[in-house]
Every structure is written in C-alpha cells, then in structure tokens.
KEFI-148555 format. One record per residue: z negated, x, y negated of N, C-alpha, C in turn; residue in three letters. Coordinates in steps of 0.1 Angstrom, whole numbers, padded with zeros to 4 digits, always signed. Each point is the difference from the previous one (the first is absolute). Layout:
BEGIN
ZXYZXYZXYALA;...
This chain:
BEGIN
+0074-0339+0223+0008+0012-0004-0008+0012+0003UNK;+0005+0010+0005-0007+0013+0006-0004+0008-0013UNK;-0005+0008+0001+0000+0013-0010+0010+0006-0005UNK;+0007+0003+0010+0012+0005+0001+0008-0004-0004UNK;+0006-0014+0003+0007-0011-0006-0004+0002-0019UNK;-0013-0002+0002-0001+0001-0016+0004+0010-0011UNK;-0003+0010+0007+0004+0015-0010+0016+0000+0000UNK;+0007-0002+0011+0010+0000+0001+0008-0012-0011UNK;-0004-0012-0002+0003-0008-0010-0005+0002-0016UNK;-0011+0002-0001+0002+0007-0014+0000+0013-0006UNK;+0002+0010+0013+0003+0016-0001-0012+0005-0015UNK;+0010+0007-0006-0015+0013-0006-0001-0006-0010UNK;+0002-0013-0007-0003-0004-0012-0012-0006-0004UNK;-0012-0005+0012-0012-0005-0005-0009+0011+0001UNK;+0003+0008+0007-0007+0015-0001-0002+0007-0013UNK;+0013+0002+0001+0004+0006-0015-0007-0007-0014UNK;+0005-0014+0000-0006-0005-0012-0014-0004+0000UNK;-0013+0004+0013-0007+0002-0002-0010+0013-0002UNK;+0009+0012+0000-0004+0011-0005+0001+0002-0015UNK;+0009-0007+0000+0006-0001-0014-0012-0005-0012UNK;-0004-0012+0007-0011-0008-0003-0012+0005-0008UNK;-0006+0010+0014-0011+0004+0005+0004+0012-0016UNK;+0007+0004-0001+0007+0013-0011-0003-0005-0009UNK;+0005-0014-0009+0001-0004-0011-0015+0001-0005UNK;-0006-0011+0013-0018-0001-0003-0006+0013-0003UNK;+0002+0011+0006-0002+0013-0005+0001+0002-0014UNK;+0011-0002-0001+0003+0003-0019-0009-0006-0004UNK;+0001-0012+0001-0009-0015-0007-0016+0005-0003UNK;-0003+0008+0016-0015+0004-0002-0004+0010-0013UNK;+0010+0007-0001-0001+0014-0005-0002-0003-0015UNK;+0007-0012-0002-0005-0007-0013-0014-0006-0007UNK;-0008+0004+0008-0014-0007+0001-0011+0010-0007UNK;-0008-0002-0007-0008+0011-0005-0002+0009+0012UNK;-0005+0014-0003-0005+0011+0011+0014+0002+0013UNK;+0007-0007-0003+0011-0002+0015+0012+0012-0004UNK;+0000+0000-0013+0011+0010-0003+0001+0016+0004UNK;-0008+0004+0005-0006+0013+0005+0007+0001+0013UNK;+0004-0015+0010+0002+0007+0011+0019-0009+0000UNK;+0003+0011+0010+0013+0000+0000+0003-0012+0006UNK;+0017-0008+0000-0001-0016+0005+0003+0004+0014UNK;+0004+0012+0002+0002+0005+0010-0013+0003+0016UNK;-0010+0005-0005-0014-0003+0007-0002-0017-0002UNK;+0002-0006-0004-0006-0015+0002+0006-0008+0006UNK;+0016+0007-0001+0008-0012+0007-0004+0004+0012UNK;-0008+0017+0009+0001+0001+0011-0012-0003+0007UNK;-0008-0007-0011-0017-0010+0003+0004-0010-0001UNK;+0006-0006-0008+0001-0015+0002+0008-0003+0018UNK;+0010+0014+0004+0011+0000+0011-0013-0008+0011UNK;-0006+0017-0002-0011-0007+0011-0009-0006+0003UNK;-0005-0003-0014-0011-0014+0004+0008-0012+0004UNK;+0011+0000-0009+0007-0012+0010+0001-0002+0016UNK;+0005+0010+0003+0008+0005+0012-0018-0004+0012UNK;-0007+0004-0008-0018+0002+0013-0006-0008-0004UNK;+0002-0010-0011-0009-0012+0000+0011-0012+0005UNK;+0013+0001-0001+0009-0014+0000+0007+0004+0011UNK;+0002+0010+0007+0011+0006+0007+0014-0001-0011UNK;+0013+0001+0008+0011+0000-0004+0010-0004+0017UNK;+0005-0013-0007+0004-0009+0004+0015+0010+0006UNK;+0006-0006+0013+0013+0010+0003+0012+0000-0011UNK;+0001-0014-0007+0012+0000-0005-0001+0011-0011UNK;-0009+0002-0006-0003+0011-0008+0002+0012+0004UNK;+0002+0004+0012-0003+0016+0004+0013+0010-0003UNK;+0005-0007+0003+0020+0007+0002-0002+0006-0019UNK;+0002-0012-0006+0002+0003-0016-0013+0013-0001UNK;-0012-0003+0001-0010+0009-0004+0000+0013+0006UNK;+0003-0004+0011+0009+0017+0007+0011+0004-0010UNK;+0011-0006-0003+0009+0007-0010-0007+0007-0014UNK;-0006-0007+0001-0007+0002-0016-0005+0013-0003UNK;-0012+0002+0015-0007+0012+0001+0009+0012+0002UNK;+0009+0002+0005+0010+0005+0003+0011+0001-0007UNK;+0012-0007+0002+0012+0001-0009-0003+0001-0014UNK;-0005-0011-0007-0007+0002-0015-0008+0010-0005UNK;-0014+0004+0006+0002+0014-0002+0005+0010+0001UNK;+0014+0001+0005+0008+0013+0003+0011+0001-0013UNK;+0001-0016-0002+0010-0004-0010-0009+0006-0014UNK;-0012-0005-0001-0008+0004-0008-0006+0016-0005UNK;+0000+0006+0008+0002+0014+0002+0009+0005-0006UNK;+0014+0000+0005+0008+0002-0007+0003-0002-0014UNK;-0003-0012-0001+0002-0002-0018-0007+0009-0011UNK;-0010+0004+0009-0009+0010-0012+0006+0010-0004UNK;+0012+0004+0006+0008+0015-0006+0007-0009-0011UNK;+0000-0011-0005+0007-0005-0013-0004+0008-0009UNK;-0018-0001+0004-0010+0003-0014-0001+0016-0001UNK;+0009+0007+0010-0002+0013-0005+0012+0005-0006UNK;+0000+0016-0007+0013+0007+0001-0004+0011-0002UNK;+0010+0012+0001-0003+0009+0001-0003+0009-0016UNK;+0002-0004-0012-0002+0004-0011-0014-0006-0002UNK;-0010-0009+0008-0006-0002+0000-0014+0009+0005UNK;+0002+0005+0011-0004+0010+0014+0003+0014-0012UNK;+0010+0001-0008-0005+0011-0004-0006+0005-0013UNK;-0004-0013-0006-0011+0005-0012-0015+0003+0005UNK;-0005+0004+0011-0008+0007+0003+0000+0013+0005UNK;+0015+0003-0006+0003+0014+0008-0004+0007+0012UNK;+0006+0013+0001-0004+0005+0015-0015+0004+0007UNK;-0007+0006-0013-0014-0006+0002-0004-0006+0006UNK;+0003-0016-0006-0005-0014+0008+0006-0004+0009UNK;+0013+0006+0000+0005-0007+0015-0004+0015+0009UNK;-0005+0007-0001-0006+0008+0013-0015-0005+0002UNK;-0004-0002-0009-0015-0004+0002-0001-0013+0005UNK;+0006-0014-0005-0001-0012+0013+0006+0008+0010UNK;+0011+0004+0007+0004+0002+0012-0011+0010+0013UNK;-0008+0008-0013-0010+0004+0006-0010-0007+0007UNK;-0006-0011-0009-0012-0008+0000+0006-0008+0006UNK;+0011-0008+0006+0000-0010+0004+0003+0006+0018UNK;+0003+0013+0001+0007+0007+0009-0017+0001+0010UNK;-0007+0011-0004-0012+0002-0001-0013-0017+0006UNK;+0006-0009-0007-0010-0009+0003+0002-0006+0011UNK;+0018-0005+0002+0002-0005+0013-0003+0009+0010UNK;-0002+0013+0000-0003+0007+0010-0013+0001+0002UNK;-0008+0003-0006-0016-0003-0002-0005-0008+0006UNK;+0008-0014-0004-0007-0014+0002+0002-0007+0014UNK;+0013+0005+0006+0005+0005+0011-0014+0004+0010UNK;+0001+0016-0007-0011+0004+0009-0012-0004+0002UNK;-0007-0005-0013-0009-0008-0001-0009-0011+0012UNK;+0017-0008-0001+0000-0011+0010-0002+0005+0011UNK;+0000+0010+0004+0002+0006+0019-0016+0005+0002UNK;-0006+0007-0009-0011+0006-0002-0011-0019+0003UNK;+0001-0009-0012-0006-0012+0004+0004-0009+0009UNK;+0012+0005+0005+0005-0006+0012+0007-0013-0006UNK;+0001-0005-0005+0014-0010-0005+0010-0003+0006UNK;+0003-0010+0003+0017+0004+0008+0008+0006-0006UNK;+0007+0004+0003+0008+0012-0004+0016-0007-0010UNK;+0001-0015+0002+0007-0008-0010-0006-0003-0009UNK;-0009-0003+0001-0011-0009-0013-0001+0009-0008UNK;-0005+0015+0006+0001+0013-0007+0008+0004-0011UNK;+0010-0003+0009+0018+0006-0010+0001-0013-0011UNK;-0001-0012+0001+0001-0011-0009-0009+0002-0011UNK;-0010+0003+0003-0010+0004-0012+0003+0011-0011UNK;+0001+0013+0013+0008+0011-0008+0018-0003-0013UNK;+0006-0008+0009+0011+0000-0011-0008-0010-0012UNK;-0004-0012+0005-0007-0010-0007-0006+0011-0012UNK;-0009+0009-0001-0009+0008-0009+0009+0011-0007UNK;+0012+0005+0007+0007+0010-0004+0013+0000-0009UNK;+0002-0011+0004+0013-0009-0008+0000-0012-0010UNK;-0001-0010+0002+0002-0010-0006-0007-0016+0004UNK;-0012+0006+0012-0007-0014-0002+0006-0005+0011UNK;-0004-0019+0003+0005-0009+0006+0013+0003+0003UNK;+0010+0002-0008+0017+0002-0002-0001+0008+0011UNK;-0008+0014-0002+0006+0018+0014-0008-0011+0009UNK;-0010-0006+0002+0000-0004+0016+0004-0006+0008UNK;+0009-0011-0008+0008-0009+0007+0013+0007+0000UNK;+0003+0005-0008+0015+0010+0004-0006+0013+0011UNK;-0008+0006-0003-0005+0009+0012+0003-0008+0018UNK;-0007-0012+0003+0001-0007+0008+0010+0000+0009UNK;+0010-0001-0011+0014-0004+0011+0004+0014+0008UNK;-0009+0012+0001-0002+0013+0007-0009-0001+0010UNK;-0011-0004-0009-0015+0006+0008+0001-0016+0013UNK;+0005-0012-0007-0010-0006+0015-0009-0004-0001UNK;-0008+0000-0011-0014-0006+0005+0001-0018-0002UNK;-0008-0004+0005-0006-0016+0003+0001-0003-0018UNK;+0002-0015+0002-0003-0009-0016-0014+0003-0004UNK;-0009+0001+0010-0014+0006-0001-0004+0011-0007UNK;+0009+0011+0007+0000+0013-0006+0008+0001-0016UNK;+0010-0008-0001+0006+0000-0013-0011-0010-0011UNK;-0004-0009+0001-0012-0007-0005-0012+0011-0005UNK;-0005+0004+0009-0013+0009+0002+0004+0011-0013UNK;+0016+0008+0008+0002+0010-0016+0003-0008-0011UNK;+0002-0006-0007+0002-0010-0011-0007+0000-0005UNK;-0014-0006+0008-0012-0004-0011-0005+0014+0001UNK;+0001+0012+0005-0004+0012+0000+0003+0004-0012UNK;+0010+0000-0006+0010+0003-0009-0004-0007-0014UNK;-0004-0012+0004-0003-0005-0012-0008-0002-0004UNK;-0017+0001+0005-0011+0003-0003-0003+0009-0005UNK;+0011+0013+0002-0009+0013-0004+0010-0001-0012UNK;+0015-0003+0002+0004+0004-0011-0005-0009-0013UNK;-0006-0013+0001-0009-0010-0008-0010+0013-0008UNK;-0010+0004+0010-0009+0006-0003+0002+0011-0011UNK;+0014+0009+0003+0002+0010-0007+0001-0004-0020UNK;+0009-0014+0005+0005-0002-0009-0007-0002-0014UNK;-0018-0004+0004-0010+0001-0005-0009+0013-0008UNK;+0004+0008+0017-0009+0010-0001+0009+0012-0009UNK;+0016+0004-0003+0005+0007-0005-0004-0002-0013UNK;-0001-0007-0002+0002-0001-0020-0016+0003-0002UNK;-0011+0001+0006-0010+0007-0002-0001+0014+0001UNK;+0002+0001+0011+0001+0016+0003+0013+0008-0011UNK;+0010-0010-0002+0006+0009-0011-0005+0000-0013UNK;-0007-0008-0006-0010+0000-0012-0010+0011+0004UNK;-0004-0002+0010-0013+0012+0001+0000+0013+0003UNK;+0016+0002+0005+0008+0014-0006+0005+0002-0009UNK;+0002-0007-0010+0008-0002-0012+0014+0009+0002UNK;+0008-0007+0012+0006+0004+0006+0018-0002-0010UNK;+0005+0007-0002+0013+0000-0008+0010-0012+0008UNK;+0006-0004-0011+0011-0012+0001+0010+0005+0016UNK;+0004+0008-0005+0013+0004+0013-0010+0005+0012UNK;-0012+0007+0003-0009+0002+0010-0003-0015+0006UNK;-0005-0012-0011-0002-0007+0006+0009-0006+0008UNK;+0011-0005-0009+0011-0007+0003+0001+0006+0015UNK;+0006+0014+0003+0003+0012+0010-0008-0011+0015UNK;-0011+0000-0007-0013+0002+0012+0001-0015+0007UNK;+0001-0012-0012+0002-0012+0005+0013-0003+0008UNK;+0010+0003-0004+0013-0003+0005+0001+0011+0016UNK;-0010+0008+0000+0001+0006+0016-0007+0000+0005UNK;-0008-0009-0003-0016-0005+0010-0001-0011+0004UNK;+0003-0009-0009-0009-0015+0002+0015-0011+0010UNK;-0002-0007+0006+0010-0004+0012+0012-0011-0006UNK;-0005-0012-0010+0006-0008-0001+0006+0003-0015UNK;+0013-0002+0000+0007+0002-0016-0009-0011-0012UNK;-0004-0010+0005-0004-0010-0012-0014+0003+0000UNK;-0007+0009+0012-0013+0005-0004+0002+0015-0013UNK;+0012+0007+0006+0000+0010-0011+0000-0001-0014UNK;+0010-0013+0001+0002-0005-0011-0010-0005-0016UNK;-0013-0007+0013-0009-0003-0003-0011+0007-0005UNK;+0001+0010+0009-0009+0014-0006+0004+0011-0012UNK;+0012+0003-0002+0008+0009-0004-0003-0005-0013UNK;+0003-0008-0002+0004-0006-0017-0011-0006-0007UNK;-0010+0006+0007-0020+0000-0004+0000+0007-0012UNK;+0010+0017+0004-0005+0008-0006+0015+0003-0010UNK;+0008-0010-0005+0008+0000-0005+0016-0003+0002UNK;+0009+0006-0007+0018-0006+0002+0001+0011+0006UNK;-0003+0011-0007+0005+0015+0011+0000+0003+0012UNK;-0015-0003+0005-0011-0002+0012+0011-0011+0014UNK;+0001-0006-0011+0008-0016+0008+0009-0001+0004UNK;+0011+0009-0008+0019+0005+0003-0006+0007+0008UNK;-0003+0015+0000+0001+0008+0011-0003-0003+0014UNK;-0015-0011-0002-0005-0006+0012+0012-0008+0009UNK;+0003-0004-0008+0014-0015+0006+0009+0014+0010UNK;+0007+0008-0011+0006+0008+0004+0000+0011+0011UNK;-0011+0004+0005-0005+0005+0009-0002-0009+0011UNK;-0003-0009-0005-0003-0010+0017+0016-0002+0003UNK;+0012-0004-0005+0009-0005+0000+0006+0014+0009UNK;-0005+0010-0001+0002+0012+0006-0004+0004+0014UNK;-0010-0007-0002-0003-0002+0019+0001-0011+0002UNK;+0006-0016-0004+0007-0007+0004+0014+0004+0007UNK;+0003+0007-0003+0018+0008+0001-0006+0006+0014UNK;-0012+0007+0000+0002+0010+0013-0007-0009+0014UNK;+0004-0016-0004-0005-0008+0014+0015+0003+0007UNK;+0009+0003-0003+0014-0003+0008-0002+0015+0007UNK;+0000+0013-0005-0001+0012+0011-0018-0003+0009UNK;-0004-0008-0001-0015+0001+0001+0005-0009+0017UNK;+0007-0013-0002+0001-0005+0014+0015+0008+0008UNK;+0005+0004-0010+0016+0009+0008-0011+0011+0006UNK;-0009+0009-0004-0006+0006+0011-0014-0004+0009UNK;+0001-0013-0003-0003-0003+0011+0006-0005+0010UNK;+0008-0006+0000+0014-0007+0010+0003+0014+0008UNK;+0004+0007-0005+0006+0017+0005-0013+0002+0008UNK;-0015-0001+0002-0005+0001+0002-0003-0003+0015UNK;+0000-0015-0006+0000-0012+0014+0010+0005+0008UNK;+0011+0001-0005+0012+0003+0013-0001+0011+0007UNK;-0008+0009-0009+0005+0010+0012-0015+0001+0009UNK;-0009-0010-0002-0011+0001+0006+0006-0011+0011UNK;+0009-0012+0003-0002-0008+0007+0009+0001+0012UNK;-0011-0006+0010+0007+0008+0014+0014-0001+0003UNK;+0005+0006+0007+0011-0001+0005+0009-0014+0005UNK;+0014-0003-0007+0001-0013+0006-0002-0013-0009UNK;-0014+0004-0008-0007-0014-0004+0012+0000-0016UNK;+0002-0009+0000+0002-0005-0014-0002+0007-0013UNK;+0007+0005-0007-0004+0004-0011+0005-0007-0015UNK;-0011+0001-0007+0000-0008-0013+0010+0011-0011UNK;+0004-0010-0010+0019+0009-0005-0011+0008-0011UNK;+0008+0013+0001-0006+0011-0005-0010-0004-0014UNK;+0016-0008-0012-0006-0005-0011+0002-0016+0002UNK;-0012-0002-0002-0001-0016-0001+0007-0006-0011UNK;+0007-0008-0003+0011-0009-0002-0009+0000-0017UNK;-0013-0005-0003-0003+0000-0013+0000+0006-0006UNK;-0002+0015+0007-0004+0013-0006+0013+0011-0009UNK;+0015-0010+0011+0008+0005-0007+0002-0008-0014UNK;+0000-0014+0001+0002-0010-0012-0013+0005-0006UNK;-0009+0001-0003-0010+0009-0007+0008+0007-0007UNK;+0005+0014+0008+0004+0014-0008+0014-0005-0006UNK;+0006-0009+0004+0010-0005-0004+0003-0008-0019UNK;-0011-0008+0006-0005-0003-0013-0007+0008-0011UNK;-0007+0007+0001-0002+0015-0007+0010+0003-0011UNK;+0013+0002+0011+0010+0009-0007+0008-0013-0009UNK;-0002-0013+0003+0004-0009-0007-0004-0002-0018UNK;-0014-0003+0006-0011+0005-0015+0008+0009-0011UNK;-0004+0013+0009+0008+0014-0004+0013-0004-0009UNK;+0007-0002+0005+0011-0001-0005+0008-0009-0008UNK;-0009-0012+0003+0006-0012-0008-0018-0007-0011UNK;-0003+0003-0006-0013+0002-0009-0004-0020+0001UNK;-0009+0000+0004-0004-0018-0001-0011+0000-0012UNK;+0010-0014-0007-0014+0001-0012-0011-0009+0004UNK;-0009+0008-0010-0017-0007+0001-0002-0011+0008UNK;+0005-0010-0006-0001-0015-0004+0004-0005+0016UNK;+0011+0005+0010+0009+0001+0016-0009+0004+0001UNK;-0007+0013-0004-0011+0007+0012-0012-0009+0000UNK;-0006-0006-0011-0012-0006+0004+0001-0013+0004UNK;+0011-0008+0006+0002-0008+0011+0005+0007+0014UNK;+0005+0012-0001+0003+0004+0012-0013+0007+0008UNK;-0007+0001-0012-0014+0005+0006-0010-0012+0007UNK;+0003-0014-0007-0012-0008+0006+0009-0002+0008UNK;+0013+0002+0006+0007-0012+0008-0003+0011+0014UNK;-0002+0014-0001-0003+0007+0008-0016+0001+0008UNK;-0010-0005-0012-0014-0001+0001+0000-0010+0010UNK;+0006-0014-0002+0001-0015+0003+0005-0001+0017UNK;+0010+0009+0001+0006+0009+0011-0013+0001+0013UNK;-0001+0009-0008-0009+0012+0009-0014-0012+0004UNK;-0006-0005-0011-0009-0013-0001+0003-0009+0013UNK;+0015-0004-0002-0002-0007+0016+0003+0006+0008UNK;+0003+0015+0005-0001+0005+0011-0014+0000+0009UNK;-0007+0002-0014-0016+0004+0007-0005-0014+0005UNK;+0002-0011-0006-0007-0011+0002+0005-0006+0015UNK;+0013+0002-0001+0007-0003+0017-0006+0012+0009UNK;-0005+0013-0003-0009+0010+0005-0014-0007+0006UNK;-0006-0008-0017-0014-0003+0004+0003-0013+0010UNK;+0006-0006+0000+0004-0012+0010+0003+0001+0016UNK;-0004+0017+0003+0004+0004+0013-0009+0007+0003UNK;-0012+0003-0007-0009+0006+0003-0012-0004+0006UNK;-0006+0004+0008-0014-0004+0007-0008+0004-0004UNK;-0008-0006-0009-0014+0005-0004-0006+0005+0007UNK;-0009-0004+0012+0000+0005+0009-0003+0014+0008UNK;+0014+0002-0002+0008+0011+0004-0002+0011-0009UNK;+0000-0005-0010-0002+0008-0014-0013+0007-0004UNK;-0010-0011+0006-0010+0004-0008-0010+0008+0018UNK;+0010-0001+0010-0005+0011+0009+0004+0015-0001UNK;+0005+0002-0009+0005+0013-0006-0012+0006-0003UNK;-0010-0006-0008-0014+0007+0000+0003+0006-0015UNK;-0010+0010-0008-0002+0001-0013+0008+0017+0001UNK;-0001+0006+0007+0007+0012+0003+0012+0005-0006UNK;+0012-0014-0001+0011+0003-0007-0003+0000-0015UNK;-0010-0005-0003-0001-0004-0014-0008+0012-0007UNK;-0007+0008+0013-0007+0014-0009+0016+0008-0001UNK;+0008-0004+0011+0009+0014-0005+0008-0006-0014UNK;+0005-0008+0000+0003-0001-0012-0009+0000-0010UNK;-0008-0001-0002-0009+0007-0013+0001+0016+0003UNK;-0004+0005+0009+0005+0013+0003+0011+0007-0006UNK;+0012-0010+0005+0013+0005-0010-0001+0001-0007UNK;-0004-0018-0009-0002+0000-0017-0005+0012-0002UNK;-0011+0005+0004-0006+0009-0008+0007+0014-0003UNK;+0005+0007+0011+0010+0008+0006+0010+0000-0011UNK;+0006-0009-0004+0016+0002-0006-0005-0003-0012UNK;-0012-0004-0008+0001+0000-0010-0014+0012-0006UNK;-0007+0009+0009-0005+0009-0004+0013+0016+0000UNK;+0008-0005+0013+0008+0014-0002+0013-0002-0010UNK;-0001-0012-0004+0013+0000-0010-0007+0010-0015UNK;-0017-0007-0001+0003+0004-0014-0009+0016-0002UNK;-0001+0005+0012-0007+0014+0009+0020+0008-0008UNK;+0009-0005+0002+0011+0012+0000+0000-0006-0013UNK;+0003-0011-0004+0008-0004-0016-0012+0010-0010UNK;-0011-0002+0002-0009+0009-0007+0000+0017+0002UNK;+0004+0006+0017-0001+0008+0001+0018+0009-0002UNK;+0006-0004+0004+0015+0005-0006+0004-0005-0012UNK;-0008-0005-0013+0002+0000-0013+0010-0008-0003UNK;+0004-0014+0008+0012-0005-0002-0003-0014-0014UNK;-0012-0002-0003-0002-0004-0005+0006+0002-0017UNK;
C-alpha cells in the first residue's frame, strides 16, 4: 500500500488523535512537582518535536497533524471570545483601556523595529511582537494565519514568549514588593506586560485578590485586541501583495467567530462552573494545535535561527513591561 493509499484510508483521524495524545500527556506532566509553572501548551509543543526529530512522523499521521496545527487552532482561537465580555473590558475603565492599547501598540512597533535593526526576519519579528504584545502562544499562532512565517518561525516565537513571560512571572512579584507597589498599580502593570494569561495569573495574585482581578482583567483586554491586531494586518498584506497574486480574506474566518463570540458572552452571561470547563476545553484546544505544530517542526531548522531572536524578545519583554509601568506610574492611573 502506497503512502497515499494510506492517508487516504484512514484520513485525519490518526493524526488528530495523536495530537490529541501528545496534549493529554501535557496536562499529565503539569501535574508533577515544579511542572505546574509551565503551560500544557509549551510542552505539548516539546514533546511535538522531540517526537517528530528523534522518531520522525510516519505519513499516515501528517494529514490529521496538519489539521490540528491549523484548523484546531483557529477553532481554538475563536473560542477564547467565550471567556471575554464587554462589562468585563470595562472595569478598568478608560484609563486602562488607553493605557494597554498604548503599551501593546508601542511594543509591536518597537519590537518590529527592533527586529530589523538585529536583522531577524522580518516574520519571526512580527510573531514575537504580537506573541509579547498580546496574549502569548494564542497572538502567534493566530498572528500567523497573516504573517506566513515557517512552523520554525511560529515554534521559535512560542518559546520566545514563554521563557520570558516564565521569567516575569517570577521577577514581578519581587520588583512589586520592592516598590511596595499598590494593589491596582500592580494588578495595572501585570495584566499589561507579562505575555501569557496563566503567567499573569500566577504573578498577580502574589500580591493579593485586588492585584489578581484587575490583573485577569486587563490581560483579558488585550486578549480582545488580537482580533483588530491580525484585521490590520491582513489590510496590510493586501494591499502590499503584488498585483494579480492571491489575496488572503480581509478577516480571517476565526477572528470573526472570536468577536462573534464576544458579543455572545456579552449578552447571554455563562456561569463559573460552564466557564471553567470551557476554559480547559479551550486550553486542551489550543494544546493540541501546538503539539501537531511541534510534530512539523525541524529542529534543525530551528535551532539555525541562531540566539538573535531570543535577545529581541527579551528586548520586548523588557520594553513592554518597563513602559507599561513608566505611564501607570507616570499618568497617576494607579
């Protein structure tokens, strides 16, 4: 039986249920002393590729693990507008929602230029930038379906993303003891700096419940602004791409089920108990997108990228979480 013959006979389901796999073991890890710190989301996309460069990946597998990386994360994407609403976005008032849109505005542009200055490719660049500006692992893989860059390039921003936001998550709750920094400053500072929501999470509620709502709530605020973040970039691409060639649809298909779901939230109130399954079933989601990610990646390839992308995102990190709390301190929003 050919290759072909094969995939075509059991189509996307052994793919699938091996990312699926690769996801579960993720959780499983996370349960392990010291393992709880990192998200199932970075492990499922280390276990993707150690698999993938020590064992290969067999054809019948590819079709599913392509959907995975792909469809599942888009699907996954989308679901995260469950977890928002808009009475939500506005208990940090206009304050705080000018000041993330600043700081997250500011960083992608920065980190942008950053990249060009150290020379970066100019994708890897933009993936880091939403990755640091928005919401982590989540803005890079939803960024992607614009920018283009390689499974390489989306890998490379991920662990960019997650190192530093790791690192913050440590280093905030010091530096706000050692400012003896107020509940809503801190909260303010965490929820607009640090990349991943379960890192915020993690840090925020160091320094208390106050510290910890606002933190949630602020990130959940530049969670919302990944949907105008890839709509201007799509607008972007198009009107940059040559004449003739193909163009990608203005808004990408998740981005509307994203803002769609939003106003769902909004309007029809989900209790607790729905949200914190709809939350792991979204985590679980997104978990096997990455792992069918790490399953397509060339180490390799990856690790010829050189250490360069990894100063600019520290670069960023540093960037978006010195100028967040440079205005929260200096426009008195605290």
């Amino acid at each position: 039986m050919t290759h072909t013959t094969a995939d075509a006979r059991f189509g996307l389901a052994p793919g699938i249920l091996f990312s699926a796999a690769i996801a579960t073991i993720a959780f499983g890890l996370r349960e392990l002393p010291g393992m709880s710190v990192l998200s199932p989301m970075i492990l499922a996309v280390l276990i993707g590729i150690l698999c993938h460069n020590i064992f290969g990946t067999t054809p019948v597998l590819r079709s599913g693990i392509n959907f995975s990386a792909r469809q599942v994360l888009r699907f996954a994407v989308a679901t995260l507008g469950l977890q928002l609403t808009v009475a939500q976005v506005a208990e940090i008032g206009g304050g705080g929602i000018a000041l993330v849109i600043a700081v997250l505005t500011a960083n992608f542009l920065v980190t942008k230029w950053l990249g060009r200055l150290l020379r970066v490719d100019a994708r890897l660049s933009e993936l880091i930038a939403a990755g640091s500006s928005i919401c982590g692992a989540s803005a890079v893989v939803a960024t992607n379906a614009v920018t283009g860059g390689s499974d390489e390039d989306v890998a490379y921003a991920v662990a960019c993303v997650t190192i530093f936001g790791s690192i913050a998550m440590f280093v905030f709750p010091l530096i706000g003891a050692a400012l003896d920094l107020a509940p809503r400053t801190y909260g303010l500072w965490s929820g607009s700096s640090i990349h991943e929501i379960a890192q915020v999470v993690a840090a925020a509620f160091q320094r208390g419940a106050e510290a910890g709502h606002l933190a949630t709530v602020t990130k959940l605020l530049r969670v919302v602004m990944l949907g105008p973040l890839v709509i201007a970039l799509g607008l972007m691409r198009r009107r940059g791409a040559a004449a003739g060639a193909p163009k990608a649809p203005l808004v990408p298909w998740f981005v509307t089920a994203f803002i769609a779901l939003v106003a769902v939230a909004t309007a029809f109130p989900i209790p607790p108990a729905a949200m914190k399954w709809i939350a792991l079933a979204t985590t679980f989601l997104l978990s096997m997108a990455l792992a069918g990610l790490g399953l397509e990646t060339d180490l390799r390839k990856l690790l010829a990228k050189g250490l360069t992308p990894l100063l600019l995102g520290a670069a960023s990190a540093v960037f978006i979480a010195s100028l967040s709390l440079a205005l929260i301190m200096g426009l008195g929003l605290s």
